[in-house]
C-alpha positions in Angstrom: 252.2 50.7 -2.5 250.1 50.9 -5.6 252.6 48.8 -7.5 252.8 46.4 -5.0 249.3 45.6 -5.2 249.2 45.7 -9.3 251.7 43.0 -8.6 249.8 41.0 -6.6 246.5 41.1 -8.3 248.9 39.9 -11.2 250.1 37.1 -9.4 246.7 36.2 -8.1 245.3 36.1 -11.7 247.7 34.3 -12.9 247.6 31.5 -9.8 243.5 31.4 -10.8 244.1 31.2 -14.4 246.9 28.1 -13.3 244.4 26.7 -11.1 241.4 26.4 -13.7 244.4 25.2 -16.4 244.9 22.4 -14.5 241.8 21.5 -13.1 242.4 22.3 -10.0 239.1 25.2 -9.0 237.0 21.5 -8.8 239.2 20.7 -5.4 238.2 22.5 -1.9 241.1 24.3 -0.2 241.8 21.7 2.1 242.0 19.2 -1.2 244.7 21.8 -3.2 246.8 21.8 0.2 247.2 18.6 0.6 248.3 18.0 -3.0 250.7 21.0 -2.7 252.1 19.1 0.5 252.0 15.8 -1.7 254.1 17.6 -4.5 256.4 19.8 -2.7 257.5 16.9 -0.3 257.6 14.6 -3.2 260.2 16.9 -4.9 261.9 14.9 -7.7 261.3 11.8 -7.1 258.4 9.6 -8.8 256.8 9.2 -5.7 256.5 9.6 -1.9 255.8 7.0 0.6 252.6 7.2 2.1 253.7 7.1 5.8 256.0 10.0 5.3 253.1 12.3 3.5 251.4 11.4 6.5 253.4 12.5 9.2 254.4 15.7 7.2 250.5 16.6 6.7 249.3 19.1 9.5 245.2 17.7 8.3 244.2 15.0 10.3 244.2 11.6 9.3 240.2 10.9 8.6 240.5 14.5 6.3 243.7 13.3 4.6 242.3 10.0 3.2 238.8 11.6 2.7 241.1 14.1 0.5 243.4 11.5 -0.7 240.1 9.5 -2.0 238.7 13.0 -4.1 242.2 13.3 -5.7 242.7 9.9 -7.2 239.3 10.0 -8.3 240.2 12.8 -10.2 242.9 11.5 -11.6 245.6 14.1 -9.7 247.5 11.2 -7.7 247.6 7.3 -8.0 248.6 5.1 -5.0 251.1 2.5 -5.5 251.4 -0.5 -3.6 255.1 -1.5 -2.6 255.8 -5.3 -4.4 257.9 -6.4 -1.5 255.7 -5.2 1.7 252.2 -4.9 0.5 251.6 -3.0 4.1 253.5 0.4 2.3 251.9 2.5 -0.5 253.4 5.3 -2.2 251.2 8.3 -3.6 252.4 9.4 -6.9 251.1 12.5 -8.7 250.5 12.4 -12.5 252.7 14.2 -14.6 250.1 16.6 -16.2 250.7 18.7 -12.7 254.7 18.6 -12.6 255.8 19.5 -15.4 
């Protein structure tokens, strides 16, 4: 039991020390989930369609975008309008967080 939690402080040091690496201790929780969602679903492609992000994202719409806005002020994401269909937008994440 004692090593287990040895382990985990570990890990959650190391997740911190990540987070402040990157920047990321400036974002609320509800901000550094929905760019986890943004980056898992985006997997490895160079970007994710807006519409799908959305229906995969379990925050509601308003707190999405409100989120969405924070984030590309920050430079963490950049949205991307489509050059056929300017009605689509796709959210890509700078490569500073995946690599």
């Amino acid at each position: 039991m004692r090593e287990t939690k040895q382990s985990l402080s570990e890990l959650w040091s190391l997740l911190r020390n990540k987070e402040e690496q990157f920047g990321l201790k400036k974002l609320s929780l509800t901000e550094r989930d929905i760019l986890q969602t943004i980056i898992h679903f985006q997997g490895k492609d160079q970007h994710i369609s807006l519409e799908d992000i959305l229906k995969k994202c379990p925050h509601p719409r308003a707190t999405f975008f409100r989120c969405l806005k924070k984030l590309r002020n920050n430079k963490f994401v950049k949205v991307i309008k489509d050059n056929q269909d300017a009605r689509r937008s796709f959210i890509k994440v700078y490569p500073k967080l995946t690599n």
